[in-house]
C-alpha angles and dihedrals in degrees: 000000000000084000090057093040088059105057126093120256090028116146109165157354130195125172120199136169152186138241087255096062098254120123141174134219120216117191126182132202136179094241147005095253087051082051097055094037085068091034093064098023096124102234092064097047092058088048083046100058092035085060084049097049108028104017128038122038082212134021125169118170124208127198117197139167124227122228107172120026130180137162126176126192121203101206103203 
C-alpha cells in the first residue's frame, strides 16, 4: 500500500475477503500512465513475483478503464 500511495496519480486501495480466505485488491489511479507507473515501479515487482511464488496458490490481475462513475451518500 504505502508503494501505491506513493505514486503519483493514486487515488485509492482497498483490500476484502472472503471467509474462504480469498481477497481481492482493488487500486485505483487517475490515469493509465499513473497505473502502469506503479505497475513497473521495481519495488513492487519484486513484492509481485514473491506473492506468485511464496504466497498465493492463484493470482490473476485485471486493468480496466472506467467510463461512468457515480456514488451517492444518504446523510441520516
Amino acid at each position: 500500500y504505502r508503494l501505491a500511495h506513493a505514486t503519483p496519480g493514486f487515488i485509492s486501495a482497498k483490500s476484502f475477503y472472503a471467509d474462504d480466505g480469498e481477497g481481492v485488491t482493488i487500486v485505483l489511479f487517475a490515469d493509465a500512465e499513473s497505473q502502469r507507473a506503479w505497475r513497473d515501479h521495481p519495488a513492487h515487482r519484486k513484492v509481485q513475483e514473491r506473492g506468485r511464488t511464496h504466497i498465493f496458490s492463484e493470482v490473476s490481475s485485471h486493468v480496466a478503464e472506467v467510463t461512468y462513475s457515480m456514488s451517492h451518500r444518504h446523510e441520516v
